[in-house]
N, C-alpha and C positions, 0 to 999 in steps of 0.2 A: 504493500500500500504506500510505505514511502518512496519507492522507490519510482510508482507512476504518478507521483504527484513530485515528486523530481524531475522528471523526464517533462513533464507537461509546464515546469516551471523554466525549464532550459529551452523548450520549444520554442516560448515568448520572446525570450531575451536575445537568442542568436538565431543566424540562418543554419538550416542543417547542411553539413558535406554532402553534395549528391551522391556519392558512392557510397560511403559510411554511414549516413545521417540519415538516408530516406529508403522508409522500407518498401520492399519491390510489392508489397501489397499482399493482401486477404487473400487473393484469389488463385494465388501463385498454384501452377505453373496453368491453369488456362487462361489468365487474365493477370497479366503484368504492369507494375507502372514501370515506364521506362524515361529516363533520362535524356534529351535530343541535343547533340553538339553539333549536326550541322542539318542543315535543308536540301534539298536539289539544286534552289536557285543560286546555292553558293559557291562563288570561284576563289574560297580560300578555305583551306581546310583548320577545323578549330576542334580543339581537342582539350577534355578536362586536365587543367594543372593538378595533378592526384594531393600533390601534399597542401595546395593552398582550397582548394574546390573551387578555383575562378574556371569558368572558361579562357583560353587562351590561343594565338593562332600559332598554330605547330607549322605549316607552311601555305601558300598559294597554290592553289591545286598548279603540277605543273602542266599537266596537257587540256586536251578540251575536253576530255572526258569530266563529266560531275558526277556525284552520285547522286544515281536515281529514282530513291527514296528516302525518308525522315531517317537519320541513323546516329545511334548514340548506344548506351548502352540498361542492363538491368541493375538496380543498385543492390550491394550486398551481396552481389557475386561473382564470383572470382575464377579462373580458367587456373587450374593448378592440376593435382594430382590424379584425379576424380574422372575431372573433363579430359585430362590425356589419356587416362588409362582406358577410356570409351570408345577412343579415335584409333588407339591404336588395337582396338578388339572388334573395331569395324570395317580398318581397313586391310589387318593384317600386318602392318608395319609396327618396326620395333623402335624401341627409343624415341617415341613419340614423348613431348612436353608441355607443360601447358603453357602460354606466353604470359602469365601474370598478370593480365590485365581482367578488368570485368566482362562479363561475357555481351559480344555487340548483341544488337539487334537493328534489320532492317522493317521500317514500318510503314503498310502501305496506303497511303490515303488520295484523295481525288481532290484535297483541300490543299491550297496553295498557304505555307508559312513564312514568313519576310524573317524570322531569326530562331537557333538554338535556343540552348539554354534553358526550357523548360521541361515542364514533364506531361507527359500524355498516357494514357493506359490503352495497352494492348495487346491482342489475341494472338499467340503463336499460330500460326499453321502447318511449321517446319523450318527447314534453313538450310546450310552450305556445309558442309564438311571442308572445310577447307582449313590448311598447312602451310605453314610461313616460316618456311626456314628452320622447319624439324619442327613447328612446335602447332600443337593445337589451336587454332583458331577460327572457333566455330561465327557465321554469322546465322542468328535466328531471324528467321522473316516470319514478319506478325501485320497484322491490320489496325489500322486504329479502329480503336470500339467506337461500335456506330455509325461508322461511317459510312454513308450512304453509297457509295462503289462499291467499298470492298470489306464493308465490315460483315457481310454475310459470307465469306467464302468460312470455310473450316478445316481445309486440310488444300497443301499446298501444291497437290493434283486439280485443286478446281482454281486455280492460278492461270490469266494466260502465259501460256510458253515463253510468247515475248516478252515479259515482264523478267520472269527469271531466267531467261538470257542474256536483258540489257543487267540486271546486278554482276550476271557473273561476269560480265565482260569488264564491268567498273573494276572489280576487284582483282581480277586477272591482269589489266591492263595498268593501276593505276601507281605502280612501282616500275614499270617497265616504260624508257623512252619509247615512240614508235620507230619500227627498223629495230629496234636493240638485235644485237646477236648473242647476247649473254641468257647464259641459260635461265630459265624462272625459277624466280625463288617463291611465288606464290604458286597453288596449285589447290585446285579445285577436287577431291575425289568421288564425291557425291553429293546428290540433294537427296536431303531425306523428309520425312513428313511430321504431322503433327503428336505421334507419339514417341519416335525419339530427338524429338524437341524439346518436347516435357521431359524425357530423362536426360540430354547435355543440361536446361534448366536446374534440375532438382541436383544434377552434381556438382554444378555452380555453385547452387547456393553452398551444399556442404562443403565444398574448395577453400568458401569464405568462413565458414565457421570456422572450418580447422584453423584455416589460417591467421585469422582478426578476432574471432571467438562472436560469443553470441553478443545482442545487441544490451541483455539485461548483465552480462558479465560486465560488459564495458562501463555500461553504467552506475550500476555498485563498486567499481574500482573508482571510477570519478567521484563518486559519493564519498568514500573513502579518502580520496586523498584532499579533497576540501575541508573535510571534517580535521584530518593531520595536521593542514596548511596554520589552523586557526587557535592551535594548543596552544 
């Protein structure tokens, strides 16, 4: 009981870290809130500063390619142990890892957004199997809820084709000059659908407990150490 009337007292006073600070939601893993650092219509790519929670520009997109949906990430989860040991028991490949980061998510909607930076909730379908230089990194492709295109699809066979062909092409392309002749380091092995979406999800999340612990541990350590500060 003190411990949620702590938490709701710290709510008021600071903004939450979007990765730490704000939970992915009730409804996990069929309904997400997720985080958005960039749009389609943007020609610089902005990516969360982890240890400040700002958003920040990590670079200028360098080619003409954008990405071609809402894409950010799910908060409180993490692409570690869990999430590699999953890649590499679906794809067969060994020494697969996780990239440390929180797990993406691409998000489809028919509504045009002028910035990142906020949060929206939404539905997995499926996502990308994809590998960046040995390591895990999955993208989940989900709908925003409600949204009148594409908030009815349910599993990422009722997708058109085109759609997840122009992601993978982002993704496939978006580290590679065009003409490059250097081998890829990104690499695509499968799209998978809406039920092992929900399990990269649900491993995420535990990725993040192991590794940041739960959200009421943290909070009783803080409690703690305020209480220490003031002896």
């Amino acid at each position: 009981m003190v411990d949620d009337e702590f938490s709701r007292l710290l709510s008021t006073l600071f903004k939450s870290h979007p990765w730490h600070g704000v939970s992915p939601g009730d409804g996990v893993p069929d309904l997400v809130r997720s985080y958005i650092e960039i749009v389609p219509s943007s020609p610089v790519k902005l990516e969360l500063d982890k240890s400040t929670g700002h958003l920040h520009v990590d670079r200028p997109q360098r080619f003409s390619s954008m990405c071609p949906t809402l894409y950010g990430f799910v908060p409180q989860t993490y692409c570690g142990e869990s999430v590699a040991d999953f890649c590499a028991q679906s794809t067969g490949r060994k020494r697969i890892r996780g990239d440390g980061d929180p797990l993406d998510i691409c998000i489809l909607s028919d509504r045009d957004f002028a910035h990142g930076d906020l949060l929206v909730m939404a539905r997995p379908i499926g996502g990308l199997r994809m590998i960046d230089r040995g390591q895990a990194d999955d993208k989940i492709v989900a709908v925003l809820d409600q949204d009148v295109a594409y908030g009815g699809l349910t599993d990422i066979d009722d997708c058109p084709e085109a759609i997840i062909t122009r992601i993978k092409h982002y993704f496939l392309s978006y580290k590679s000059p065009p003409g490059s002749r250097s081998s890829r380091v990104v690499r695509i092995d499968s799209v998978y659908g809406r039920s092992e979406a929900h399990e990269v999800i649900r491993r995420s999340l535990k990725d993040y407990v192991d590794n940041f612990g739960t959200a009421e541990a943290k909070l009783s350590r803080l409690r703690q150490l305020l209480v220490q500060s003031v002896k």
